[in-house]
C-alpha positions in Angstrom: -13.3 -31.0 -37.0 -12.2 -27.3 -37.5 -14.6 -26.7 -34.1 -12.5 -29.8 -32.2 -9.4 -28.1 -33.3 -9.9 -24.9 -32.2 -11.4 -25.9 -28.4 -8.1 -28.5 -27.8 -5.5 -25.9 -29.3 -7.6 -23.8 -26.6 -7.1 -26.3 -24.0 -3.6 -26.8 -24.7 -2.8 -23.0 -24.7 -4.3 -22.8 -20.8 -2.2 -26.3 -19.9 0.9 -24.3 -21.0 -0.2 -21.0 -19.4 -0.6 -23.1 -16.3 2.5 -24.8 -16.4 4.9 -21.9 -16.9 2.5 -18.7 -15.7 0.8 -17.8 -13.0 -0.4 -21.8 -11.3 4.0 -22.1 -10.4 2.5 -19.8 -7.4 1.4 -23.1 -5.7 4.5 -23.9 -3.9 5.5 -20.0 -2.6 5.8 -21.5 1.2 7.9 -24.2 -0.1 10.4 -22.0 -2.5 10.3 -19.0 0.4 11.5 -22.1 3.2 14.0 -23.5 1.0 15.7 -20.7 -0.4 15.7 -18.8 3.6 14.0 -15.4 2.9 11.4 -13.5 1.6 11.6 -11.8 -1.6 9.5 -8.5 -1.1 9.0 -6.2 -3.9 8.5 -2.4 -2.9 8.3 0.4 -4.2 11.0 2.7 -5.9 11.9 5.4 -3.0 8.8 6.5 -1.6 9.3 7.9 2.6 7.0 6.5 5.1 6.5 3.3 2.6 9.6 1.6 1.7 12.8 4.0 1.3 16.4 3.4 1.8 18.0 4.7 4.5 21.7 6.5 4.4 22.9 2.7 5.2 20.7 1.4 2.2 18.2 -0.1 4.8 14.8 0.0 3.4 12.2 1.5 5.9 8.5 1.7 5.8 5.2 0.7 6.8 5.5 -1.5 3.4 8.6 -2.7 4.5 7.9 -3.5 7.4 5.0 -5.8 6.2 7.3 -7.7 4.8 9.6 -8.0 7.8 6.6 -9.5 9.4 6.0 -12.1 6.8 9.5 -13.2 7.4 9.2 -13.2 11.4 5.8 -15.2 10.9 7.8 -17.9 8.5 11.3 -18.0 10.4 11.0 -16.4 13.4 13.4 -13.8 12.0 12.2 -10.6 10.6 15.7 -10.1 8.9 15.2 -13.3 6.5 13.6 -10.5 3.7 15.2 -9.4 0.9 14.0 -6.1 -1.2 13.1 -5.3 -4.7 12.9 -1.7 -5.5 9.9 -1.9 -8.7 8.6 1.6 -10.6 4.5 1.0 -11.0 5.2 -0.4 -14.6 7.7 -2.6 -13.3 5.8 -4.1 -10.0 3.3 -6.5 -11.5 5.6 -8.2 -13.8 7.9 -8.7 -11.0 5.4 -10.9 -9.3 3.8 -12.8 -11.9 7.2 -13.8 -12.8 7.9 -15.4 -10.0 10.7 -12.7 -9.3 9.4 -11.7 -5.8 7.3 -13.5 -3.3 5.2 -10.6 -2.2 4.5 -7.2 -3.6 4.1 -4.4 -1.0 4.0 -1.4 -2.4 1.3 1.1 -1.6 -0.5 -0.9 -4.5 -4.2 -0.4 -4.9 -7.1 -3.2 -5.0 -9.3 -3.1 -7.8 -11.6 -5.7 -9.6 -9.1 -5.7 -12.3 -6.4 -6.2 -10.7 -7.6 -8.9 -8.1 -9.0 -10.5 -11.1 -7.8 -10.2 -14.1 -4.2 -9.9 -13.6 -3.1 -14.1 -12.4 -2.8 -12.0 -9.1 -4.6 -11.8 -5.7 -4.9 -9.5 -3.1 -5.3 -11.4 0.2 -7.8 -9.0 2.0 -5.8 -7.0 4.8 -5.5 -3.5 3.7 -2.0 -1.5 4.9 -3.5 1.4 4.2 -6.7 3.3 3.4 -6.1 6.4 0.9 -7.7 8.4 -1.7 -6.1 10.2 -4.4 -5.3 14.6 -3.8 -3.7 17.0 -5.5 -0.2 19.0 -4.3 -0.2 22.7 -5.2 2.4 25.3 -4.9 0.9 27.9 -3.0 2.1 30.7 -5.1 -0.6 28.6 -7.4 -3.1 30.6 -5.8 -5.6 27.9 -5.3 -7.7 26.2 -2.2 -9.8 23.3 -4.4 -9.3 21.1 -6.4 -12.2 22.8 -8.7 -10.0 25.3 -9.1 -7.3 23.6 -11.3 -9.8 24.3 -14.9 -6.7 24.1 -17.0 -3.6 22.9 -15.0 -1.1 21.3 -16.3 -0.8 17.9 -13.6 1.8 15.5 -13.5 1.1 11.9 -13.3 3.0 8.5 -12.5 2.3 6.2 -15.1 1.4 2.6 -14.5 -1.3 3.9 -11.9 -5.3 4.0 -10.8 -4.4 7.9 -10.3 -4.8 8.1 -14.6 -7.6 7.4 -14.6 -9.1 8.5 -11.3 -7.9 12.3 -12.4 -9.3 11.5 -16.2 -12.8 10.4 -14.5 -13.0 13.4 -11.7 -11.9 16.4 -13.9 -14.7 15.1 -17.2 -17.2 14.5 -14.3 -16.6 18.4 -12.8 -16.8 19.9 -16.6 -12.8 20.6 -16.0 -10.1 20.6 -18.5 -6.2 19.5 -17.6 -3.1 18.3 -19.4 -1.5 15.3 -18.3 2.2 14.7 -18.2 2.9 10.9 -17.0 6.6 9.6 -15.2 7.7 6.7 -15.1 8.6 7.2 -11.2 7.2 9.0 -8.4 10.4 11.4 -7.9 10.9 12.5 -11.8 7.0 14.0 -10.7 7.4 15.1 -8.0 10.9 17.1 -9.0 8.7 18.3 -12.2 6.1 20.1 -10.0 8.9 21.5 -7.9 11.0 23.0 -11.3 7.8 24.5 -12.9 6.9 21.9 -15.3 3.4 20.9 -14.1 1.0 23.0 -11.9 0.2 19.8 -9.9 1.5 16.5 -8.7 -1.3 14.5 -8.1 -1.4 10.7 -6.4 -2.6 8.7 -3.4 -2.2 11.4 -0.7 -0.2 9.5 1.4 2.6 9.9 -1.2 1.9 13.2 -1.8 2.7 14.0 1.9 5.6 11.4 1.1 7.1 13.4 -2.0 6.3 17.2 -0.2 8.6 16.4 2.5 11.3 15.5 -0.3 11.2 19.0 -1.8 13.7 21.8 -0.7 10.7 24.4 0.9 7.8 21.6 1.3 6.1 24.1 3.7 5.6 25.9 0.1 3.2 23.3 -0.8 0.1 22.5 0.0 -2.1 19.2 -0.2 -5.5 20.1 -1.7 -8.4 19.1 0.9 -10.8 16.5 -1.8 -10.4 13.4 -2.0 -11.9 11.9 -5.7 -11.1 8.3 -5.0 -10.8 5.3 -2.8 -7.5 3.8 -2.8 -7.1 0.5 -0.5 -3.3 -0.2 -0.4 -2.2 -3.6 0.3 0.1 -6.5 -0.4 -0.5 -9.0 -3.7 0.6 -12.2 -4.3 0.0 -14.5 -7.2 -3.3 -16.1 -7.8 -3.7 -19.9 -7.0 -1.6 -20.4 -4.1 -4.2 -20.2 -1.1 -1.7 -21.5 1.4 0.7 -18.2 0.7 -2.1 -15.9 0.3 -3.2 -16.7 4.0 -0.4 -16.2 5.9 0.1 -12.9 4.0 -3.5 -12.1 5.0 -3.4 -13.3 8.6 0.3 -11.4 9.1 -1.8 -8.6 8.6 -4.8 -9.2 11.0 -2.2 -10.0 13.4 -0.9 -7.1 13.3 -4.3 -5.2 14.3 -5.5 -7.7 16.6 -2.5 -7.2 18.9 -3.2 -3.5 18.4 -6.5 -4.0 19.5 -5.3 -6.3 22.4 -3.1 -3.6 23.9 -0.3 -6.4 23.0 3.3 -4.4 21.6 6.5 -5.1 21.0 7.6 -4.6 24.5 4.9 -6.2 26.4 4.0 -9.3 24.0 6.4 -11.7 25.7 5.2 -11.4 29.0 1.3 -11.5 27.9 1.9 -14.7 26.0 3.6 -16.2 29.3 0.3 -14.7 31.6 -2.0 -13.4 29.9 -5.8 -14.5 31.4 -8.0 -13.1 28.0 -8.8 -16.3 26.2 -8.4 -14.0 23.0 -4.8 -12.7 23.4 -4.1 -16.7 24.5 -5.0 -17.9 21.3 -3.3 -14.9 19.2 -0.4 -15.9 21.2 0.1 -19.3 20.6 -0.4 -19.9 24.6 -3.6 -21.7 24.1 -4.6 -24.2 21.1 -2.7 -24.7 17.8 -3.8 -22.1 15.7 -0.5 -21.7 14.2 -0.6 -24.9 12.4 -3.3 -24.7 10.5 -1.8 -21.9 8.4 1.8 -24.0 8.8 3.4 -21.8 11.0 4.8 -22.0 14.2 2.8 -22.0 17.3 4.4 -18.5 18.1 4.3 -17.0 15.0 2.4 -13.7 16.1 4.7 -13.2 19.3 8.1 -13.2 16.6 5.9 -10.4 14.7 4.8 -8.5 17.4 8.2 -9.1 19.2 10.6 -7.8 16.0 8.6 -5.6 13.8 5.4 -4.2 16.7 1.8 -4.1 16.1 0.1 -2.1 13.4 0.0 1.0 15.8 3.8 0.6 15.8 4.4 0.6 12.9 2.3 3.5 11.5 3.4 5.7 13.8 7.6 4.9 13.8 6.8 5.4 9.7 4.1 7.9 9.1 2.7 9.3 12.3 3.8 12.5 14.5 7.4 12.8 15.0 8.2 11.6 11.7 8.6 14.0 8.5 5.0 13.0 6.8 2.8 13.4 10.1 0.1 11.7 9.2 -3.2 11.1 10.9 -4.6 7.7 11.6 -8.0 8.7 10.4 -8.9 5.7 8.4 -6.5 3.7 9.3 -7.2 4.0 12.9 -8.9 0.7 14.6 -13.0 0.4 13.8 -13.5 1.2 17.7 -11.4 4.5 17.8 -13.1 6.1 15.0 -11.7 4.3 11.9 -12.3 1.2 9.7 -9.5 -1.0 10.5 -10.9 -4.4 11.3 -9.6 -7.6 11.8 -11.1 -11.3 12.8 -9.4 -12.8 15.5 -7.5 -15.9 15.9 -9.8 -18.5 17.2 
């Protein structure tokens, strides 16, 4: 009897978990049509990923994920809304039910795809790995060098223990001091507090080109970790998760295509490759099967670009963080972005 007890008290516990956690995810589409926008969750002022502008306009290439989703669902990139979430802070927000997607240079890991009531849908924004950011006066060219350094740390992050694991793996001792947000560590390297600022490297470039003299910095050249960034959404909801996922692959495969913001309407209206046909709504109904419109990837494309757009209005040359595509170029230039097409 005490065994029966136990397994329906059990039962009952999951029902209610169910009924007021994570499961509510099952009708995202439905809550995003209804109430007219997207509710994106982003990070907390981090450039080249989601940061106001002087107007309060938040720009990024995580942003502008976002603005995607919205032009995929309404034909109108504008129908997003934005919540600005510290690491601690960004989970929480989405298991709630408080935003719709989280984009915000987020990592994947087993954990977190798992364990969490959340998913991550498969299309990476960005590949990183986490570096290290060094005055120069510091003295040092490796991250082997830093026996002893005092490194500041965002809390909430895989960077705790990435730096943990790579320092006790290299027989290297550190102090840690953790921030709640990415500027309080970044201004703490830059006052003397820390030695280092350590993170994904893409934020490190991000936060250098905050500081007053960032040409008196320097990112470290290692690498110690893999850091896939990409959206999340909440578990059990397959119907969101794909259209986040194929917003993504849509934005590669019109890279790939040759297909931008400028030319998109006229390839959908003449195009003769079967492929960009399909991708463009111009042939078949591929739309619906993901309950979109038929030209959903010609209102991305059209309003927001194609991944090569985007990277390079937020991150590439000409902008403060001048980032390389390296890894994040397309698998047939030399990097391991990789989508499957529309067919």
């Amino acid at each position: 009897m005490k065994l029966l007890k136990s397994t329906l008290a059990v039962v009952t516990a999951a029902a209610v978990l169910g009924a007021s956690g994570f499961a509510q995810a099952g009708a995202t589409l439905d809550a995003v049509q209804k109430k007219g926008f997207v509710q994106c969750g982003v990070s907390d002022g981090l450039p080249g990923f989601s940061v106001p502008d002087a107007s309060g306009k938040i720009l990024g290439i995580d942003a502008d994920f976002c603005r995607a989703v919205a032009a995929a669902v309404f034909g109108d990139a504008n129908k997003v809304k934005f919540s600005q979430l510290n690491a601690k802070e960004r989970f929480t927000a989405l298991q709630s039910g408080e935003i719709d997607i989280l984009s915000r240079n987020t990592t994947m890991t087993s954990s977190r795809d798992a364990g969490m009531g959340l998913v991550f849908p498969g299309f990476i924004t960005y590949y990183d790995g986490i570096g290290f950011l060094v005055n120069n006066k510091l003295g040092v060219k490796s991250a082997k060098e830093l026996d002893g350094a005092t490194i500041c740390i965002q809390a909430g992050t895989t960077t705790e223990l990435n730096v943990s694991d790579y320092f006790r793996g290299n027989g290297l001792k550190y102090t840690p001091i953790t921030f709640d947000t990415s500027d309080e560590s970044a201004k703490s390297l830059e006052s003397g507090r820390c030695d280092v600022l350590t993170s994904d490297k893409s934020q490190l470039f991000a936060q250098r080109s905050k500081l007053a003299s960032p040409k008196d910095y320097v990112v470290l050249p290692e690498t110690i970790s893999k850091e896939p960034l990409g959206p999340v959404v909440r578990n059990g909801d397959e119907e969101w998760s794909k259209i986040v996922r194929w917003t993504g692959y849509a934005l590669l495969n019109a890279e790939e295509a040759g297909v931008t913001s400028k030319n998109v309407e006229a390839e959908a209206k003449s195009t003769k490759n079967p492929d960009v046909a399909r991708m463009l709504g111009a042939d078949g109904e591929y739309g619906k099967d993901l309950k979109l419109p038929k030209d959903w990837v010609v209102q991305i494309v059209k309003q927001v670009g194609n991944y090569s757009e985007i990277f390079e209005r937020n991150l590439g040359k000409g902008t403060p963080l001048e980032i390389d595509r390296g890894l994040n170029a397309l698998w047939n230039a030399g990097g391991i972005q990789y989508a499957p097409p529309v067919r």
